[in-house]
C-alpha positions in Angstrom: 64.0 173.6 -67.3 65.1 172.6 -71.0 67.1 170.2 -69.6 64.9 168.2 -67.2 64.2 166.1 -70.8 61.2 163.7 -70.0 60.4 164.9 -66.7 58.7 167.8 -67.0 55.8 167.6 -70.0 56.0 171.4 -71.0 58.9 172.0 -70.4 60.0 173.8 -73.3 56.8 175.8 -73.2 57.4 176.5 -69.4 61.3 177.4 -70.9 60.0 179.6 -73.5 57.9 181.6 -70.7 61.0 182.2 -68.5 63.3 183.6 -71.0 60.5 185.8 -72.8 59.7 187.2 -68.9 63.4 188.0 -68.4 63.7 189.4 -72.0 60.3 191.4 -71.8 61.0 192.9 -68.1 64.2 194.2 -68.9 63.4 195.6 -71.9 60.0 197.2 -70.2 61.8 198.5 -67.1 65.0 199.2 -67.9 63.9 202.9 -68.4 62.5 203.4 -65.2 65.6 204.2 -63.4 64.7 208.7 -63.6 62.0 210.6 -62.1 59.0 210.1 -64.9 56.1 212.1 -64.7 53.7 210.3 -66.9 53.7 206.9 -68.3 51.7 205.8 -71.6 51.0 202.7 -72.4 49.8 200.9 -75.7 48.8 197.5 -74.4 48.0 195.9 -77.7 51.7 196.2 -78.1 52.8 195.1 -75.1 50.8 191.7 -75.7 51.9 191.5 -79.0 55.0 192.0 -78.4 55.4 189.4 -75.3 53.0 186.6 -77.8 55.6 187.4 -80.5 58.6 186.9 -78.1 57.5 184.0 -76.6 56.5 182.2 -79.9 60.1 183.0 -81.5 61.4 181.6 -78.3 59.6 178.1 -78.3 59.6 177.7 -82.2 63.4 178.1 -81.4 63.7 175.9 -78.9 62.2 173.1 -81.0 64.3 173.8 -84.0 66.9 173.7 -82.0 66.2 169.7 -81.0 65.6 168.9 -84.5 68.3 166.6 -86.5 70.5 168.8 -88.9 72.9 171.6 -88.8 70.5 173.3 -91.1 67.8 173.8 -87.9 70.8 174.9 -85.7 71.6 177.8 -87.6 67.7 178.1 -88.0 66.8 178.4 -84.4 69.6 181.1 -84.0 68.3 183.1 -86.2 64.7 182.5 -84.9 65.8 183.4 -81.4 68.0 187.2 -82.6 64.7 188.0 -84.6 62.1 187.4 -82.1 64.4 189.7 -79.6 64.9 192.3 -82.1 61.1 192.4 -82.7 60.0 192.5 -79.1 62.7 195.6 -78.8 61.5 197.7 -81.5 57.3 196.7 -80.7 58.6 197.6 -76.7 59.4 201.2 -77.8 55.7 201.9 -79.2 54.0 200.3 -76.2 55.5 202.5 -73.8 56.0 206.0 -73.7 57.7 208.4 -70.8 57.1 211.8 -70.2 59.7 213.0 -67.2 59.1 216.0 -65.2 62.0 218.6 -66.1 64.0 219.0 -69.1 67.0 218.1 -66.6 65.9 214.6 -66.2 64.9 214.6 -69.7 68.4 215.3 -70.6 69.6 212.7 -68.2 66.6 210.1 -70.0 68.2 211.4 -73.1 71.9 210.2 -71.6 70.7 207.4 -69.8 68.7 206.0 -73.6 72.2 206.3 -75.0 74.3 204.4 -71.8 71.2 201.9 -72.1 72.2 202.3 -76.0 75.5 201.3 -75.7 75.1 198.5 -73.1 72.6 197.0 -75.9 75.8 196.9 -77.7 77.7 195.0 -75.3 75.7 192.7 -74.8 74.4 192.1 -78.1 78.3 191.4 -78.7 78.8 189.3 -75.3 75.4 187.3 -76.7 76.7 187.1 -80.2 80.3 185.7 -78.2 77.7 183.2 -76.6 75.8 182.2 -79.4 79.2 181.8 -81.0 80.7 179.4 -78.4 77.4 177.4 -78.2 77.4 176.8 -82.0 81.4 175.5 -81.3 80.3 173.6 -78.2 77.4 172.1 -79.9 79.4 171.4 -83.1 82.3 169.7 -80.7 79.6 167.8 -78.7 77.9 166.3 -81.8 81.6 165.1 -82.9 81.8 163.7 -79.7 78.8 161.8 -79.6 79.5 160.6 -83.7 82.7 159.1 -81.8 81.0 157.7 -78.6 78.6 155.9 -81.1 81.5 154.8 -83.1 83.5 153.6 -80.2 79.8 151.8 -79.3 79.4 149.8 -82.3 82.9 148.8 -82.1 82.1 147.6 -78.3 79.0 146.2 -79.0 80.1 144.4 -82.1 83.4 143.1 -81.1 83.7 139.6 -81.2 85.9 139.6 -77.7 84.3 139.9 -74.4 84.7 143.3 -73.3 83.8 143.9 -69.5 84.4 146.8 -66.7 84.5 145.9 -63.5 84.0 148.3 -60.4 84.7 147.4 -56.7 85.5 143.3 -57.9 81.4 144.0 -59.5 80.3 143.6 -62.9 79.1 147.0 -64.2 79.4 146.4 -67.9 79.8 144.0 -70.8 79.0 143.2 -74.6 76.9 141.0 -76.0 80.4 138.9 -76.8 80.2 138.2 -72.8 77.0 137.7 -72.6 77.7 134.7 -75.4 80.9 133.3 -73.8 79.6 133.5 -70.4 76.0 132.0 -71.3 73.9 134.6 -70.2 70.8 135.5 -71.9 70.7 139.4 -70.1 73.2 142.1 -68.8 71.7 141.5 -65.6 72.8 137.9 -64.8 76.1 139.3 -64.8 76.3 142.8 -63.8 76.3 143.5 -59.9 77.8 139.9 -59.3 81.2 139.5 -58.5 84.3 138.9 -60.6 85.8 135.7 -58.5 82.1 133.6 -58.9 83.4 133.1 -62.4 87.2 132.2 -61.8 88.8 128.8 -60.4 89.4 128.9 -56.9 92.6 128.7 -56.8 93.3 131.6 -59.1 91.8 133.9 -56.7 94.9 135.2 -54.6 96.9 135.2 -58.1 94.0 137.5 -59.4 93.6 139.8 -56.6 97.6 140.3 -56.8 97.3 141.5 -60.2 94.5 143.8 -59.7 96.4 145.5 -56.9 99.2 145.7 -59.2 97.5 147.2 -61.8 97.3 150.6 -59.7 100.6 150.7 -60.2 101.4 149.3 -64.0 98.3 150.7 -65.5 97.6 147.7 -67.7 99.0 143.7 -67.8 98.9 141.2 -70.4 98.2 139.9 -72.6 98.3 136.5 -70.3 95.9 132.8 -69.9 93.3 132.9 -67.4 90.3 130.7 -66.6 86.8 131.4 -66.7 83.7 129.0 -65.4 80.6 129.9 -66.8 77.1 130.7 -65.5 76.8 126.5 -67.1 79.8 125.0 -65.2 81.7 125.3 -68.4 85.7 126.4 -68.2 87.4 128.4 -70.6 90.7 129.1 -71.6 90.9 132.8 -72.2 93.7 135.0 -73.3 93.0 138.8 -71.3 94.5 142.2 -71.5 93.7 144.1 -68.2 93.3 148.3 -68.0 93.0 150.1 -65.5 90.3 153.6 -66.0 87.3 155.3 -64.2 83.7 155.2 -64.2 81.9 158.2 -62.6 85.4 159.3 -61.1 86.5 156.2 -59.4 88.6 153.7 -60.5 87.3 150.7 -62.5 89.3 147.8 -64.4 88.6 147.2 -67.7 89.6 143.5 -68.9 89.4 142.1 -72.4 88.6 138.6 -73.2 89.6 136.4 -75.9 88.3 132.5 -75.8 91.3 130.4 -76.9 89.5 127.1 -75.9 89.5 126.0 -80.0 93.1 127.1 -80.2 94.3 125.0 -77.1 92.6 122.4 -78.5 94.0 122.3 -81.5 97.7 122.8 -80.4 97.4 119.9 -77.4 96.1 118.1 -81.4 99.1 119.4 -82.5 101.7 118.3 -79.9 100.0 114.6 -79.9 100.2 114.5 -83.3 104.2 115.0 -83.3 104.9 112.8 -80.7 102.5 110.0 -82.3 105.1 111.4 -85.5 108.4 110.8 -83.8 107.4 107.5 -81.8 107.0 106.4 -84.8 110.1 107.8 -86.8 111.5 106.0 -83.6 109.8 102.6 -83.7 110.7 102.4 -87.3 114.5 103.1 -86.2 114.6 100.6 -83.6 112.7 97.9 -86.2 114.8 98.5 -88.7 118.3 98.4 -86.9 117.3 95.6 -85.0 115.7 93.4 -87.7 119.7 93.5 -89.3 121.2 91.4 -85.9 117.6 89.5 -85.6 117.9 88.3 -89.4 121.5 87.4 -89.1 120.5 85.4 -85.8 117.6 83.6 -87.7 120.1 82.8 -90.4 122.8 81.3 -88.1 120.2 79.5 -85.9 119.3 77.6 -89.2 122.7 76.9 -90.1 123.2 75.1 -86.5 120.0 73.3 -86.8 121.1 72.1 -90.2 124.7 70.5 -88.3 127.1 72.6 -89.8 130.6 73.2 -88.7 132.5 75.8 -87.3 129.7 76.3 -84.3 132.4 78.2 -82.3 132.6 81.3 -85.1 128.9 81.1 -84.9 128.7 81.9 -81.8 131.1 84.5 -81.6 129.0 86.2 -84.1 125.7 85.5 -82.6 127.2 87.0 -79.5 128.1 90.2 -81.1 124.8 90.6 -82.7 123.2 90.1 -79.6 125.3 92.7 -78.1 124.5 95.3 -81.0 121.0 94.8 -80.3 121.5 95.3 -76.3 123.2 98.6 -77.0 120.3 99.8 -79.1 118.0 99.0 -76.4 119.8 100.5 -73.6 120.6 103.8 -75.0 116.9 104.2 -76.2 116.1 103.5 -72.2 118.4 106.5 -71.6 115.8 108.4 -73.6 112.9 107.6 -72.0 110.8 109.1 -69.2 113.9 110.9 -66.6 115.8 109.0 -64.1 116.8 110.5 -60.4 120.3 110.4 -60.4 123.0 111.7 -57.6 124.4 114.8 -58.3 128.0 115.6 -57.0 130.6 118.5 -57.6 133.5 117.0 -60.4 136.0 118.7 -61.5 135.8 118.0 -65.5 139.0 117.6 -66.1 139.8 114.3 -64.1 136.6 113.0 -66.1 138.0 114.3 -69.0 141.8 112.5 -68.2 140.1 109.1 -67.5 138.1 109.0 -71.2 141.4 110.0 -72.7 143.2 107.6 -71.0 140.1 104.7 -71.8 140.4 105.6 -75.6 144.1 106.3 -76.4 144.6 102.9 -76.5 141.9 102.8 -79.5 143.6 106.0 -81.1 147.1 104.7 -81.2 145.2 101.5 -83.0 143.9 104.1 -85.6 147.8 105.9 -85.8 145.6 108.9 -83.5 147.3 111.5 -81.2 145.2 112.7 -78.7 146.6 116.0 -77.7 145.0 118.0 -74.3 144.8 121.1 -72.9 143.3 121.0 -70.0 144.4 124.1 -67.9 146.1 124.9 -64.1 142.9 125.8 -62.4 139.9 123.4 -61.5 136.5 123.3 -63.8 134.3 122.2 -61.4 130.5 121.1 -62.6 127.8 120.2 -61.2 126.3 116.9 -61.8 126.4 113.0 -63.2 129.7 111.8 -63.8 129.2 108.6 -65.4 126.8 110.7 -68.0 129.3 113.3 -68.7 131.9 110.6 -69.3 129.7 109.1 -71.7 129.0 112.0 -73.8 133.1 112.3 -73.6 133.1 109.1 -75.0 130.6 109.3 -77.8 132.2 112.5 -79.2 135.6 111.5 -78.7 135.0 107.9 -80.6 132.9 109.3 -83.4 136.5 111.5 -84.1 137.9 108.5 -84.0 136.4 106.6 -86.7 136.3 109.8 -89.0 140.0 110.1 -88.8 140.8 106.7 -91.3 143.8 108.2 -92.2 145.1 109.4 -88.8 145.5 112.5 -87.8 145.8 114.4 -84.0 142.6 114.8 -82.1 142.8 117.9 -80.0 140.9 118.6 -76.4 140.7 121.9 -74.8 138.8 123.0 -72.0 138.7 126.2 -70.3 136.2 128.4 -68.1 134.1 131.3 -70.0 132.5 133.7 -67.7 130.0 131.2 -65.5 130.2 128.4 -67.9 133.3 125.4 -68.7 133.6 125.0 -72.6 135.0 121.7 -73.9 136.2 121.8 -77.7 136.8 118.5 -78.8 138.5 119.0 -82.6 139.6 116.3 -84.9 141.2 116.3 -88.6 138.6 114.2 -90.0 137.1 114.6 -93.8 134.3 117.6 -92.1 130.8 117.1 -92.1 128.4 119.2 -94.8 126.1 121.8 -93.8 123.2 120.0 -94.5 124.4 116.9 -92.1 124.8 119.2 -89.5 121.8 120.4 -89.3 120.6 116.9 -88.5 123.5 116.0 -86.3 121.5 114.4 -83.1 118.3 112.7 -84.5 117.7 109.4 -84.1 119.1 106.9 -86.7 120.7 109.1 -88.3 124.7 108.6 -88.9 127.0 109.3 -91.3 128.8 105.7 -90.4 128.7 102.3 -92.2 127.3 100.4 -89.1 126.3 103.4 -86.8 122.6 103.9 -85.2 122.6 107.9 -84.5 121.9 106.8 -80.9 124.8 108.0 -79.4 124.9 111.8 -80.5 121.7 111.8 -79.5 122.0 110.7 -76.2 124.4 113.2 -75.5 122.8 115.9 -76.9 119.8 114.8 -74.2 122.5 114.4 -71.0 124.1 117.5 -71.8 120.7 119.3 -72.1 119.5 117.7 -68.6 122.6 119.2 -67.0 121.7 123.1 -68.4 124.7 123.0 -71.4 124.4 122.8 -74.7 126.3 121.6 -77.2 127.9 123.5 -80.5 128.7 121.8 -83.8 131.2 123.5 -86.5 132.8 121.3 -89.3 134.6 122.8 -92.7 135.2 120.2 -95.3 138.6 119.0 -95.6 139.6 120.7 -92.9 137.6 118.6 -89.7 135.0 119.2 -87.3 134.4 120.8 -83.7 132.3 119.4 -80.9 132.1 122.5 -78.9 130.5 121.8 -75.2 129.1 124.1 -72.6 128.1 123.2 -69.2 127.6 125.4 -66.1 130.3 126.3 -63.6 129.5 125.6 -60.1 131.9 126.0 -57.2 131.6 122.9 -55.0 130.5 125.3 -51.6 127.3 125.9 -54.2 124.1 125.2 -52.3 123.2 121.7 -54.1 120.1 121.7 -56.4 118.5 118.6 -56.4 116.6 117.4 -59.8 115.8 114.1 -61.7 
């Protein structure tokens, strides 16, 4: 009855009856069990004692619904009073006279079983009363938390939702914001895949299947439309729990529309930054040959002599800027290209044997190492030759003073490592660091092209290239590219 709370209108009235009937019929007939012979009765007692009873009872009850711990306490004591009155007003209404002074011996051991049961269960109530207070003072702790954990829900500024069945069955006001709903109800009961991309649908039912078995997922991107059309790049953690003891996913939603905005800002901003650290590259190494082209054209127009020198080096300014221009084509958007199975080491024989000429020039010993066993790779020969030939070059022309360059190659686990060592002056740490850029060179006439463009051919073909240098002492061009055995399935790329 108490607990039928705006149901019932009297209900604590209707309460209060109940338990003062139980309370005054036990304590009224509990004596009756032995042959009595007369029965006195005082009923201005008997009604005073139930009106008392059933007025510590309700005023109990009520102070028992009141805010505070204060009333608690209050109401306990309300409720062991109005007993303990009824019990002792209960003795003077009724009066038993039995018929022997046998049974009034057993009345006499019956009042003191009936005695020591009061005891019992004034004990087992006073165990009650005990564990209600605990359960009550748990429960209010409980409820402190739940409203807590509510204000945290209700004021978080992610979209917190709970889904049931693929249904809506709860979410925050964030949601309602983010998915442009004005009340709980244009969301709740619909289901979750009206607001997702269609073809994200499969991808999301997998995960919620999964999510039986992982318990949670994320965090991870997903895509939203909203009740406007809109889309939205979210960022979700996903949890599995239960509502009403079935199972129910509980996702949480954070809108990282501004945020991918502002990086796809971000990543246009540095290539706008590097096309033009690059257009002013090419300008400036290109205006060099142009000017000394616009100078020599004058001279000719003027009639001077010597035309044949001019040409010459007309012609080898016209070639500089050719070489600019083809290796920044290399750079641009990728080429397909026929891949093939090479063993590295005739690639690496046919450089040395294109640039030993060159090194002898320069009072340069190429020494090799190249192995018995094959190094077979996977890819572009021509390309791989090249970067051969920009490394190899570039040690080269740091060697003024001759020297040995050394080449070994051998296979490490899955991969073929190329070191490429020379006795040149070294390279500082802080050069290194910006070995590959564009334009940038630590040679007289160089362009910084060509490191570059290896760095890029080496990357396409899954290697990766290692620089070590000590002053004084020379530097290291270590290579790594994948080893592939030539009965590989072929991968085909561009």
């Amino acid at each position: 009855m108490l607990a039928f709370q705006n149901t019932i209108r009297y209900r604590l009235a209707a309460g209060s009856f109940i338990l003062a009937f139980g309370v005054a019929f036990m304590s009224y007939f509990g004596e009756l069990g032995e042959a009595v012979s007369e029965i006195r009765t005082a009923t201005v007692y008997i009604v005073l004692g139930v009106l008392l009873l059933f007025s510590g009872i309700y005023a109990a009850l009520r102070l028992s619904e009141w805010p505070g711990e204060r009333n608690k306490w209050l109401a306990s004591l309300t409720l062991g009073m109005a007993v303990f009155v009824e019990s002792q007003i209960s003795k003077q209404a009724m009066l038993l006279q039995y018929r022997d002074s046998a049974a009034y011996a057993s009345a006499d051991r019956l009042q003191e079983d009936i005695y020591r049961l009061s005891i019992i269960i004034g004990i087992g109530m006073l165990l009650i009363l005990t564990s209600t207070l605990f359960t009550w003072y748990i429960d209010k702790r409980m409820n402190h938390m739940d409203e807590r954990y509510k204000l945290l829900v209700e004021n978080s500024l992610d979209t917190i939702a709970i889904f049931k069945k693929d249904k809506w069955v709860f979410v925050n006001e964030a949601g309602l914001r983010m998915f442009d709903a004005t009340e709980p109800d244009e969301l709740l009961g619909s289901s979750i895949f009206a607001y997702l991309l269609p073809q994200d649908h499969d991808r999301v039912r997998e995960r919620m299947h999964n999510l039986a078995l992982t318990g949670n997922s994320g965090p991870l991107e997903q895509e939203w439309v909203t009740l406007k059309g809109r889309t939205l790049n979210t960022e979700i953690v996903e949890l599995m729990t239960s509502i009403e003891n079935e199972p129910a996913l509980q996702i949480i939603i954070r809108d990282i529309s501004e945020r991918k905005k502002n990086e796809e800002l971000l990543i246009n901003s540095e290539k706008l930054y590097v096309a033009g650290q690059l257009a002013a590259g090419i300008a400036h190494e290109i205006r060099n040959p142009l000017t000394s082209l616009k100078g020599f054209l004058q001279l000719l127009s003027s009639g001077r002599k010597n035309n044949g020198t001019y040409y010459d080096i007309m012609k080898s300014e016209l070639t500089r800027i050719e070489n600019i221009v083809s290796e920044m084509l290399m750079l641009s958007k990728p080429q397909v290209y026929e891949l093939s199975y090479h063993d590295i080491r005739h690639v690496m024989r046919e450089t040395v044997t294109l640039l030993e000429t060159q090194a002898i020039l320069h009072s340069i010993q190429i020494e090799r190492d190249f192995g018995p066993d094959p190094l077979w790779i996977y890819g572009v020969e021509s390309q791989i030759k090249q970067v051969f030939i920009n490394v190899i070059k570039n040690a080269i022309e740091a060697m003024t003073d001759g020297g040995a360059i050394h080449v070994h190659m051998k296979r490490i686990d899955n991969s073929v490592r190329i070191r490429i060592m020379d006795e040149g002056p070294g390279i500082e740490d802080s050069q290194l660091a910006k070995m590959g850029q564009p334009f940038y060179t630590t040679k007289d006439k160089g362009t910084g092209l060509g490191l570059m463009v290896s760095y890029k051919i080496v990357d396409n073909h899954q290697g990766k290239i290692q620089v070590y240098s000590q002053l004084g002492s020379g530097t290291t061009f270590e290579i790594l590219l994948p080893f592939r055995y030539p009965d590989t399935a072929p991968v085909k790329t561009g």
